[in-house]
C-alpha positions in Angstrom: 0.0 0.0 0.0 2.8 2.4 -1.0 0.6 4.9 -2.5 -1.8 6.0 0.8 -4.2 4.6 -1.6 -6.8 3.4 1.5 -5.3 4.8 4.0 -6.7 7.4 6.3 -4.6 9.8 8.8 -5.2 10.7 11.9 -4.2 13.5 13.8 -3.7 14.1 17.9 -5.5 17.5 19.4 -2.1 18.3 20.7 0.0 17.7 18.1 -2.7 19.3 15.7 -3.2 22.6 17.8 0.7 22.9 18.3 1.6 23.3 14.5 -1.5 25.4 14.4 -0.2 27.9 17.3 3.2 28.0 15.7 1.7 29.2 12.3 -0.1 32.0 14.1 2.8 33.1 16.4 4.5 34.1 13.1 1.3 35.4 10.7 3.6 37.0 8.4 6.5 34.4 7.5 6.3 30.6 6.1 6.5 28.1 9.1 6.8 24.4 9.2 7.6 21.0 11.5 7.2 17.5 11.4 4.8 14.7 12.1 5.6 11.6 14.4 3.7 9.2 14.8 3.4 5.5 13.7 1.3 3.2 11.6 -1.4 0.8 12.8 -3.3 -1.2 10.0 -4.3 1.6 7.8 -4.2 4.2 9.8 -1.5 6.7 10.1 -1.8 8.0 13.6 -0.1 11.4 13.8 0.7 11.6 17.7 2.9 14.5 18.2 4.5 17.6 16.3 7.7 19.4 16.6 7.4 22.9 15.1 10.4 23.9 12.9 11.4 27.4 11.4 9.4 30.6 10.8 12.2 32.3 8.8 14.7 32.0 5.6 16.0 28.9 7.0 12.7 27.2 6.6 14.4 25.6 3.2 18.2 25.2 4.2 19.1 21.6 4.2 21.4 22.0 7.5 19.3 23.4 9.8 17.1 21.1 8.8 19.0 17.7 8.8 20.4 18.9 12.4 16.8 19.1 13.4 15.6 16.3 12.1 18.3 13.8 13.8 17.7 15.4 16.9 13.5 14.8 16.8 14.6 10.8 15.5 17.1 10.4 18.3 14.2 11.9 21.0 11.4 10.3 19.7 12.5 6.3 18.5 12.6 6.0 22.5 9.7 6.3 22.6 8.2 4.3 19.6 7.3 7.3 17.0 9.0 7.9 13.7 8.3 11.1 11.0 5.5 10.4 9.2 4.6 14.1 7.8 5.5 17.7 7.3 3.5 20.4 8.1 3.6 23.7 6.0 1.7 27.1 6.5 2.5 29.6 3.5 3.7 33.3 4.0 0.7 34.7 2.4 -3.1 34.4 4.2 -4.8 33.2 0.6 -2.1 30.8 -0.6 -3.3 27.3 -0.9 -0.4 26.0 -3.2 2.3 23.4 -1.8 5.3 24.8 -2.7 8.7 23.8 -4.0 10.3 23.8 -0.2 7.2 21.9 1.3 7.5 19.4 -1.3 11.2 18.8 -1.4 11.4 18.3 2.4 8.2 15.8 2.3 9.9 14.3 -0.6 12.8 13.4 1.9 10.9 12.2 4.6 8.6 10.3 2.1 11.6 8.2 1.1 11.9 6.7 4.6 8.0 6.3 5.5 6.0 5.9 1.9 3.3 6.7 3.7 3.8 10.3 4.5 1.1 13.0 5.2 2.1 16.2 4.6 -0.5 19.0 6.3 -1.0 22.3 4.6 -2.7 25.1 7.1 -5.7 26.5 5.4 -6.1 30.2 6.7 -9.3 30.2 6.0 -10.7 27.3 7.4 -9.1 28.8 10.2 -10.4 32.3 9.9 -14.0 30.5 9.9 -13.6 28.8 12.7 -15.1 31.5 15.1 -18.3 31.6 13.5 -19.1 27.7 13.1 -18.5 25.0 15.3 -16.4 22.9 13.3 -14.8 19.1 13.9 -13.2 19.5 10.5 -9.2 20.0 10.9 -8.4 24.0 9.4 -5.5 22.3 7.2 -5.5 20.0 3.8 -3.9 17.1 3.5 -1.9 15.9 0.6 0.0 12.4 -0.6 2.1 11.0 -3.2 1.1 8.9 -5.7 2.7 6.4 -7.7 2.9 9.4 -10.4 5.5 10.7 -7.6 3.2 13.9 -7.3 1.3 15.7 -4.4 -2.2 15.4 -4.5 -5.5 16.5 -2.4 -6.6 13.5 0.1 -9.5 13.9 1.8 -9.2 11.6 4.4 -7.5 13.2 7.9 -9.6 13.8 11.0 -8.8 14.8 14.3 -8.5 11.9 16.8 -10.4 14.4 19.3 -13.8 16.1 18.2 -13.1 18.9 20.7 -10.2 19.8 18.8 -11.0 23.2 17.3 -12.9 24.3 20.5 -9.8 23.8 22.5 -8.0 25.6 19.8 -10.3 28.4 20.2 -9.6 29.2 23.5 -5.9 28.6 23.0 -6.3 31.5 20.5 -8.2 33.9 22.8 -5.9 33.3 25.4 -2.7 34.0 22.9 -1.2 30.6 23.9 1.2 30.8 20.3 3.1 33.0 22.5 4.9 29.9 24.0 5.5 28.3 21.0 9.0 27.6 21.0 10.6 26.1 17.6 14.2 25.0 16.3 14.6 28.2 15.1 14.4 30.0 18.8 16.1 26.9 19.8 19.2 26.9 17.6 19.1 30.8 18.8 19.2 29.9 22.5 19.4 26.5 23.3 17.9 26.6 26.5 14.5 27.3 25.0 12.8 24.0 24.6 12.0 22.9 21.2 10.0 20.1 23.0 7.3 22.7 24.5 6.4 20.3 27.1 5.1 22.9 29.3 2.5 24.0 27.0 -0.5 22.3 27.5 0.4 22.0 31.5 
């Protein structure tokens, strides 16, 4: 089942509204991280996220492979591997997955053929105050045997109370904690892990 043909995706409130946070603590730049996880039958169950950069190192292979040994090393203790990128564009209407976002899921796709990668829909988002929606406010794409990106519509979140929570994380400017390798690799004492956050 290389292709994610039948498989369907899954993704943890607090891994889902942590990439989300990161996006809206930097509203005017490109932002991205990774998706761990693990597969179970045909399920991809997305089970935590590690934001990544906000800024023009978002596409620089070093950062990048620095960051990515050090989430592997963390979290194979614990039984999760990368199965996804996450990608929120610069610009509010953008909808297109770029050249960057699909180099660095071509990369991880090459170790897990399964690989989700999450694009953050701002307006989904935007809409969220005025409906209650379950629906997760970003689209999900996977490769096909053609070796291109495509529209899947099968990722829900694993809680239904996701976007409410999300909500009040908003109101209450939670993406203010957000901390990602790029404040890491600034200061390493910040912790990239943000295991206080939802304390």
């Amino acid at each position: 089942m290389s292709n994610g043909g039948e498989l369907r995706y899954v993704i943890g409130q607090n891994a889902y509204i942590k990439l989300i946070l990161h996006a809206l603590k930097h509203k005017t730049s490109s932002v991205n991280g990774v998706l761990l996880g693990r597969l179970s039958g045909d399920v991809v169950e997305i089970t935590e996220s590690v934001p990544l950069f906000h800024c023009s190192q978002i596409g620089l292979l070093p950062p990048l492979e620095i960051a990515l040994i050090m989430i592997e090393e963390y979290y194979s203790s614990q039984g999760l591997s990368i199965v996804g990128y996450f990608h929120a564009n610069e610009r509010f209407d953008d909808l297109e997955l770029g050249t960057v976002a699909k180099n660095i899921a071509d990369h991880i796709y090459r170790y897990f053929p399964q690989t989700a990668v999450l694009l953050l829909d701002n307006k989904k988002l935007g809409a969220l105050r005025n409906k209650k929606d379950t629906a997760p406010v970003m689209q999900l794409y996977t490769r096909d045997s053609s070796r291109s990106w495509n529209v899947a519509n099968r990722i829900t979140t694993k809680e239904p109370s996701a976007n409410i929570l999300l909500l009040d994380f908003t109101s209450s400017e939670k993406w203010n904690d957000i901390v990602d390798f790029d404040d890491h690799l600034d200061d390493i004492s910040k912790d990239w892990l943000n295991s206080e956050l939802f304390k």
